[in-house]
DRENTORKOL-3810 file (N, C-alpha, C; in nm, 4 decimals):
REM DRENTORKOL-3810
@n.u->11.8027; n.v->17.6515; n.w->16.0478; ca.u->11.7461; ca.v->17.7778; ca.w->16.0870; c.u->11.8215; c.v->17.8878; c.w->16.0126
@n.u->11.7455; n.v->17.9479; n.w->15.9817; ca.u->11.7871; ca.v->18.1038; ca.w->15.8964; c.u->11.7656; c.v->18.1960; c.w->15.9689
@n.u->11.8799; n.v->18.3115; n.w->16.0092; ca.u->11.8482; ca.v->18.4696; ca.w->16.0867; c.u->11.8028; c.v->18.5296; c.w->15.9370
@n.u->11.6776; n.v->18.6538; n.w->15.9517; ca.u->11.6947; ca.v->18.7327; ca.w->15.8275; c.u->11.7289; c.v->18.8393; c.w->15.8712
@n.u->11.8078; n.v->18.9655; n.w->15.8488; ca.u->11.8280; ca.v->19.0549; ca.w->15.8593; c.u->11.7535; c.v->19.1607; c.w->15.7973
@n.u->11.6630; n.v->19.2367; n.w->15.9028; ca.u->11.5603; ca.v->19.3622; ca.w->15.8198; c.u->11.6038; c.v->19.4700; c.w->15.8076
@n.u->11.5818; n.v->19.5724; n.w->15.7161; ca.u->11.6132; ca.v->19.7600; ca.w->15.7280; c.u->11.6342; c.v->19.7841; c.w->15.8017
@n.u->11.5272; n.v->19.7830; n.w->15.9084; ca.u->11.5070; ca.v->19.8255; ca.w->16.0032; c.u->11.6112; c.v->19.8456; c.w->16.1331
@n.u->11.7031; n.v->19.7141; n.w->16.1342; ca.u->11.7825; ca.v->19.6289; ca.w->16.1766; c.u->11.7254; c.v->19.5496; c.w->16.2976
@n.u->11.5747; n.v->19.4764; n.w->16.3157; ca.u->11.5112; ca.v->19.3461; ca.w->16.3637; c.u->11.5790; c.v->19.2265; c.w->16.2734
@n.u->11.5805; n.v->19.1669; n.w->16.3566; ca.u->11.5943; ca.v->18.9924; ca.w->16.2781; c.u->11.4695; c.v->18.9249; c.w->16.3154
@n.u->11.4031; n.v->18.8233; n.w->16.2452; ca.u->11.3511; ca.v->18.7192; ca.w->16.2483; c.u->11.4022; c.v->18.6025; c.w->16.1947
@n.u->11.3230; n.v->18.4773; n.w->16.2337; ca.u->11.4325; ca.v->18.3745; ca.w->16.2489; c.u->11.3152; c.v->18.2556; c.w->16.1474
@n.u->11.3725; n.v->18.1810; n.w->16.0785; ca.u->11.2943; ca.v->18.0758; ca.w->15.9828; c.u->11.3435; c.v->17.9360; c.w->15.9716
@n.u->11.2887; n.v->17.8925; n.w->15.9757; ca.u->11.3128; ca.v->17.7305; ca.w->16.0223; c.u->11.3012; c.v->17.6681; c.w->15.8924
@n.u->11.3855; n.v->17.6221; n.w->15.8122; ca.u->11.4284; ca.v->17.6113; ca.w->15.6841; c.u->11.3861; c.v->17.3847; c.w->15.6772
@n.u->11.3276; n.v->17.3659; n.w->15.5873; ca.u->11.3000; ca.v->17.1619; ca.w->15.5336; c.u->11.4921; c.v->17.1626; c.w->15.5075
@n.u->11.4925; n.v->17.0529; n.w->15.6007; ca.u->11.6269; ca.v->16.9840; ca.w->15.5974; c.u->11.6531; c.v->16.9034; c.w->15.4534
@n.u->11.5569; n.v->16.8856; n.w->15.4026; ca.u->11.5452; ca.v->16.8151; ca.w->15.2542; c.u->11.5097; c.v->16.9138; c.w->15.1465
@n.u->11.4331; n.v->17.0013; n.w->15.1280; ca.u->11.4282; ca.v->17.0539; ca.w->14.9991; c.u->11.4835; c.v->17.2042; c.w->15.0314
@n.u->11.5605; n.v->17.2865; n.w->15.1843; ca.u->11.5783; ca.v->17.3784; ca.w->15.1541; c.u->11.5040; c.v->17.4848; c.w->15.1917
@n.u->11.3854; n.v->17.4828; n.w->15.1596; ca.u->11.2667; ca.v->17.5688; ca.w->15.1349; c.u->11.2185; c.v->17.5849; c.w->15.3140
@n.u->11.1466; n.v->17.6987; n.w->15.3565; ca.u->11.0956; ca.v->17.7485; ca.w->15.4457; c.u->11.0082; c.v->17.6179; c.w->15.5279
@n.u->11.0097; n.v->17.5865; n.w->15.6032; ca.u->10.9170; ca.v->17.5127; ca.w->15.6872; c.u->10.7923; c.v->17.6017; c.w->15.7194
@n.u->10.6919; n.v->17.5775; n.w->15.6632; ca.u->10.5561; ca.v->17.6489; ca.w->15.6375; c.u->10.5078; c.v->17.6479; c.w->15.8287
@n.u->10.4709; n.v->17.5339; n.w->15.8091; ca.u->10.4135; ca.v->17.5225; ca.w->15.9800; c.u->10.4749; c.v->17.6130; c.w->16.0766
@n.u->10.6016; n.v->17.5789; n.w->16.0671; ca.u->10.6938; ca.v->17.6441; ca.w->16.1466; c.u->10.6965; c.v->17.7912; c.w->16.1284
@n.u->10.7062; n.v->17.8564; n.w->16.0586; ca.u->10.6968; ca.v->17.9786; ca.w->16.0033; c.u->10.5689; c.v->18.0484; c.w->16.0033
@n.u->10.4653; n.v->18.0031; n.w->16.0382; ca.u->10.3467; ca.v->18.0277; ca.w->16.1066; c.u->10.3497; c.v->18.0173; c.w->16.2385
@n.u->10.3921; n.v->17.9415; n.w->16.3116; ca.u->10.3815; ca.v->17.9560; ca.w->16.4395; c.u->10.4906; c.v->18.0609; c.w->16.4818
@n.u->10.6163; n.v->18.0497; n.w->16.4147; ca.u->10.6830; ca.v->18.1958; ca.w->16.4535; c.u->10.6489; c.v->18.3241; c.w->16.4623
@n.u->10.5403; n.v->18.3425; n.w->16.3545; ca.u->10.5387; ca.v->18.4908; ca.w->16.2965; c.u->10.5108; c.v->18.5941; c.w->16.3819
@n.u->10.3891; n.v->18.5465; n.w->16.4622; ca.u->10.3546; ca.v->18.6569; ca.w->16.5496; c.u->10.4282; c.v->18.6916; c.w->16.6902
@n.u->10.5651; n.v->18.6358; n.w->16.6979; ca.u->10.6660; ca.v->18.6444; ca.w->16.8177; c.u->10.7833; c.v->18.7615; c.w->16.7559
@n.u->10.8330; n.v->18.8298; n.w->16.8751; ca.u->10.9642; ca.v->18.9098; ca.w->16.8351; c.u->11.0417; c.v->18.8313; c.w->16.8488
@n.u->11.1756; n.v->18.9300; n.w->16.8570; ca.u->11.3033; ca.v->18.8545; ca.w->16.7976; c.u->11.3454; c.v->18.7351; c.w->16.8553
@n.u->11.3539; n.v->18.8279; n.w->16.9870; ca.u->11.4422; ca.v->18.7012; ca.w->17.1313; c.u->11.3647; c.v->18.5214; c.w->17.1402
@n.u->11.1863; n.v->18.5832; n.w->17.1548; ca.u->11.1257; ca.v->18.4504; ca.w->17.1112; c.u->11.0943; c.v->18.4001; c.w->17.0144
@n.u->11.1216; n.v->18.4885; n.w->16.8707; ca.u->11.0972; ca.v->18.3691; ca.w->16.7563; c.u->11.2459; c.v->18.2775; c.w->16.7712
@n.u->11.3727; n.v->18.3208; n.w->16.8201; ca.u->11.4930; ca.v->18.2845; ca.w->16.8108; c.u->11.5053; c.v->18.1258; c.w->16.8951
@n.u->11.4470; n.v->18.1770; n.w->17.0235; ca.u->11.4362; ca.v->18.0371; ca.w->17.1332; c.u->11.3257; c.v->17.9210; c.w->17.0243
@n.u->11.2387; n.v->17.9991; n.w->17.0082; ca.u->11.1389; ca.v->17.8744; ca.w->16.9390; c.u->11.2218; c.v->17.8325; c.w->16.8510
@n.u->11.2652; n.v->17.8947; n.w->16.7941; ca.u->11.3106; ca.v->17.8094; ca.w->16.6134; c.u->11.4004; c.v->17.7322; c.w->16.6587
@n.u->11.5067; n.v->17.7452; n.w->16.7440; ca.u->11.6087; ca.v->17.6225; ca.w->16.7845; c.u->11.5421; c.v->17.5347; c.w->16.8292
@n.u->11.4168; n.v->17.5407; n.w->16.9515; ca.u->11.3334; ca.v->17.4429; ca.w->16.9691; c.u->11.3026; c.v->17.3372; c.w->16.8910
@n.u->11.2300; n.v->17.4404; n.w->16.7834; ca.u->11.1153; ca.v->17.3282; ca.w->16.6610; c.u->11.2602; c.v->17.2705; c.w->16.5735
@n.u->11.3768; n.v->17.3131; n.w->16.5265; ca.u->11.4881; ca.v->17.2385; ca.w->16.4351; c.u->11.5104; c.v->17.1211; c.w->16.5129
@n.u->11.5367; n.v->17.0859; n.w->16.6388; ca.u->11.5480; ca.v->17.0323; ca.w->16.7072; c.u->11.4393; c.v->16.9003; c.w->16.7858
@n.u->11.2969; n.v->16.9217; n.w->16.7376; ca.u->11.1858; ca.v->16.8417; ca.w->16.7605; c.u->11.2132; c.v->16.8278; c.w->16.6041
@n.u->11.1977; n.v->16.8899; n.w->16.4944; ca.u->11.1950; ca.v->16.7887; ca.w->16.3291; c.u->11.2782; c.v->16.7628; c.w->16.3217
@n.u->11.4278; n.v->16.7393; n.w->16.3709; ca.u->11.5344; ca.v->16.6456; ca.w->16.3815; c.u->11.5613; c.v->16.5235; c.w->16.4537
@n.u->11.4266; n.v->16.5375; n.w->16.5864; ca.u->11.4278; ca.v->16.4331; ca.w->16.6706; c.u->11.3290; c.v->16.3337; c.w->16.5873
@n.u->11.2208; n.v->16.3979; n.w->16.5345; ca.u->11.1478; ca.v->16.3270; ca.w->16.4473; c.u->11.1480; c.v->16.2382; c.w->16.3600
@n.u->11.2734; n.v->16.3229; n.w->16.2415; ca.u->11.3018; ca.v->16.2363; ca.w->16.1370; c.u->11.3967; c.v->16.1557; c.w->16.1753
@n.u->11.4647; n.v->16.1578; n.w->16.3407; ca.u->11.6061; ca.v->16.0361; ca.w->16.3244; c.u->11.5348; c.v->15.9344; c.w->16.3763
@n.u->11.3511; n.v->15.9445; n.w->16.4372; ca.u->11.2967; ca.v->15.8036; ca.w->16.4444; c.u->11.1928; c.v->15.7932; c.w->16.3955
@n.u->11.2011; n.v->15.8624; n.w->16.2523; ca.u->11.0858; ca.v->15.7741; ca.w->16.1582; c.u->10.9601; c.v->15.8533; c.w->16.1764
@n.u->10.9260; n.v->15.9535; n.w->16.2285; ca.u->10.8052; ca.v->16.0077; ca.w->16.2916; c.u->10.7372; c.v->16.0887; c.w->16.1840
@n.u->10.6186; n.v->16.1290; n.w->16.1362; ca.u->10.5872; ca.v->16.2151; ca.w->16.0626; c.u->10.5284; c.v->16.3557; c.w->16.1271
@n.u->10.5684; n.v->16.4644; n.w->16.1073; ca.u->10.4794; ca.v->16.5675; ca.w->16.2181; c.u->10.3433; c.v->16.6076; c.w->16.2332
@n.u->10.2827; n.v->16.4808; n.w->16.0842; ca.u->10.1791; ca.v->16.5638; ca.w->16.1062; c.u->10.0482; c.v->16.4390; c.w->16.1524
@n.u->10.1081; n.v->16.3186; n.w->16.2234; ca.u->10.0518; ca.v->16.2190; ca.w->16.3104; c.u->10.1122; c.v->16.1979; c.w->16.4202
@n.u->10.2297; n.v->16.2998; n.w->16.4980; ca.u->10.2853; ca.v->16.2582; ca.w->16.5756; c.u->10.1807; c.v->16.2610; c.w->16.7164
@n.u->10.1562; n.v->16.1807; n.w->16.8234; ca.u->10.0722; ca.v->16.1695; ca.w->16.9188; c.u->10.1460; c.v->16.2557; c.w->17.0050
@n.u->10.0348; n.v->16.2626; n.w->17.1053; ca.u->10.0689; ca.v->16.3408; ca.w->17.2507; c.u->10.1893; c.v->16.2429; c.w->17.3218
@n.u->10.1622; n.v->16.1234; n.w->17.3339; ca.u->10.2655; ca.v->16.0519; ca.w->17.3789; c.u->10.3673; c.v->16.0364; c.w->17.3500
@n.u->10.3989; n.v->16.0731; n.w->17.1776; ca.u->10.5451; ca.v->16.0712; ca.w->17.1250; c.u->10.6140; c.v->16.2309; c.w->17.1708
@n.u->10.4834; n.v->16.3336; n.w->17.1684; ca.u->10.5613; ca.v->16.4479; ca.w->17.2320; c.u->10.5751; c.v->16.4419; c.w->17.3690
@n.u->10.5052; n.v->16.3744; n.w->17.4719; ca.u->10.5751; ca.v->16.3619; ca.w->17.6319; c.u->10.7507; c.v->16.2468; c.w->17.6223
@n.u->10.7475; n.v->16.1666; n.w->17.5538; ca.u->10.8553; ca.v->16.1210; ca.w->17.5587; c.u->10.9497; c.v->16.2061; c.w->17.4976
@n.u->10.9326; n.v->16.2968; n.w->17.3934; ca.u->11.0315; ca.v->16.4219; ca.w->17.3659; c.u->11.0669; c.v->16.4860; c.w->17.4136
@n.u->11.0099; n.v->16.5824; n.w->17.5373; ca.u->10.9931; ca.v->16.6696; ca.w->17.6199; c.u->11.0869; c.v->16.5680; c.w->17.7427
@n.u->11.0904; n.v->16.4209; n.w->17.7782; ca.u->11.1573; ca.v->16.3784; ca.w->17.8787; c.u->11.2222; c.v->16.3435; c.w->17.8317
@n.u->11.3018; n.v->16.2867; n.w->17.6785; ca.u->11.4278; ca.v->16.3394; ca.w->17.6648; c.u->11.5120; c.v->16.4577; c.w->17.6436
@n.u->11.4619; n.v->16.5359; n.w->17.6390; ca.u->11.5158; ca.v->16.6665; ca.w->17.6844; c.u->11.4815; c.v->16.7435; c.w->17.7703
@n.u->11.5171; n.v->16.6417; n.w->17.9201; ca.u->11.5217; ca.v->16.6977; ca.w->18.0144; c.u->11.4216; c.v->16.6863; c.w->18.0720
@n.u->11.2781; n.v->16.7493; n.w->18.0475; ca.u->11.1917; ca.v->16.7918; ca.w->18.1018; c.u->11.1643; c.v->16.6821; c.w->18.2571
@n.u->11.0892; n.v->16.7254; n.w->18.3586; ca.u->11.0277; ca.v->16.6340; ca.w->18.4324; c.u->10.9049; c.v->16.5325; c.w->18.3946
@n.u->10.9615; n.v->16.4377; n.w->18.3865; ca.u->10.8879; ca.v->16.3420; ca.w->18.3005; c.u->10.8666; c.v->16.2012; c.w->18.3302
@n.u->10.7499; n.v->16.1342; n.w->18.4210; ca.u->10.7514; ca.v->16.0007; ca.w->18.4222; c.u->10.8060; c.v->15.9229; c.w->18.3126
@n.u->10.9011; n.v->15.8289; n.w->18.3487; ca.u->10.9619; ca.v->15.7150; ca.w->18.2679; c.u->11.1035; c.v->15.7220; c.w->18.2408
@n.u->11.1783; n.v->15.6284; n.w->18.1542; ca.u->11.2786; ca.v->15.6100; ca.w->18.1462; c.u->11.3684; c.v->15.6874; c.w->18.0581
@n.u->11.3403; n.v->15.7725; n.w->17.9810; ca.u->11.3902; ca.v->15.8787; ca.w->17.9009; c.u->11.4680; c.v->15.9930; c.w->17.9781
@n.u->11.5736; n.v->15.9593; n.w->18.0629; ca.u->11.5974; ca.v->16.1093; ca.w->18.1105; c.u->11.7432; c.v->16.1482; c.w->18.0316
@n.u->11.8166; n.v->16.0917; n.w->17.9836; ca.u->11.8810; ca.v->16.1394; ca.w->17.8903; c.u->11.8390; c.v->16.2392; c.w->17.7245
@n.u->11.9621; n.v->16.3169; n.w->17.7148; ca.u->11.9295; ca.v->16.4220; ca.w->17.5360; c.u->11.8628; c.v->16.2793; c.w->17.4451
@n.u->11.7868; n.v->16.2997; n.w->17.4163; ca.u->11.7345; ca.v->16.2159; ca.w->17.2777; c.u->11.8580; c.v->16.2001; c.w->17.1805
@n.u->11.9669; n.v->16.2325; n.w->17.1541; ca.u->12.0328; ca.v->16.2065; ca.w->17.0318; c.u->12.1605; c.v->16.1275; c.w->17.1171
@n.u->12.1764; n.v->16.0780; n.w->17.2062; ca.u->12.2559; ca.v->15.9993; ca.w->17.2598; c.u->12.1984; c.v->15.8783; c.w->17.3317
@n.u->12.2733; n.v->15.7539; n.w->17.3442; ca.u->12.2192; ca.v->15.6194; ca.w->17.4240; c.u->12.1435; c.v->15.5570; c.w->17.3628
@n.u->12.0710; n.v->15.4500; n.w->17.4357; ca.u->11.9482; ca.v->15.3609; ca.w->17.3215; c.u->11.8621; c.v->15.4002; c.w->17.3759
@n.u->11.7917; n.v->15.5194; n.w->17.4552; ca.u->11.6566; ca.v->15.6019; ca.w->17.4403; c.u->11.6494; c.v->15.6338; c.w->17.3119
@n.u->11.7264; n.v->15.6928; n.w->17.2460; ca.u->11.7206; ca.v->15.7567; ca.w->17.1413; c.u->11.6544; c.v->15.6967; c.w->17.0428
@n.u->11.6308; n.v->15.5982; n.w->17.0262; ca.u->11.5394; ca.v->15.5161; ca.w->16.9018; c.u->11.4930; c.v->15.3860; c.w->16.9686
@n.u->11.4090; n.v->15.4500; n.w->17.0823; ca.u->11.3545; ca.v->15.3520; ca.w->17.1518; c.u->11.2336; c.v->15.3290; c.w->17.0825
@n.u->11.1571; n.v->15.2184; n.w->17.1055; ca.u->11.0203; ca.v->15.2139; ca.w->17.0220; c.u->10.9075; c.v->15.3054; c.w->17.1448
@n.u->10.8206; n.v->15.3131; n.w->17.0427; ca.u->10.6838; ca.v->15.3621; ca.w->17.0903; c.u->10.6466; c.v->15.2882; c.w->17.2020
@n.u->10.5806; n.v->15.3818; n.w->17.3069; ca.u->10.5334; ca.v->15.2498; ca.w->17.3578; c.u->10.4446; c.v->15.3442; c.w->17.5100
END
């Protein structure tokens, strides 16, 4: 994640490809039309879902509804099933599909 600093003195916030660097397009669309405080919460969000992604193989742009309810109940959320631990700790963490 990138803060930018404007003239103005607003920040907006950009969710940067962990591999080439470059702006995360998707992401940076869904930010745009939020101010500061909530483009800030989202962008830690979404770094944090394309990090959960790529540490199990996932692509974002076939990921199912079901791979995002098991995301959402490892982090936390109230969530039927066995996921109630952070996704990046234990063997939830690269549990299979299912």
């Amino acid at each position: 994640m990138q803060v930018v600093n404007h003239g103005d003195g607003w920040r907006s916030y950009l969710v940067l490809d962990g591999v080439t660097g470059s702006v995360h397009r998707r992401a940076d669309k869904f930010l745009a039309p939020y101010g500061e405080g909530t483009q800030r919460t989202y962008a830690y969000h979404l770094v944090d879902h394309l990090r959960w992604l790529a540490v199990n193989g996932y692509r974002e742009d076939v990921v199912g509804v079901d791979d995002l309810r098991r995301y959402m109940a490892l982090c936390g959320t109230e969530q039927a099933g066995p996921w109630g631990s952070p996704w990046g700790t234990g063997p939830s963490a690269t549990a299979p599909r299912g």
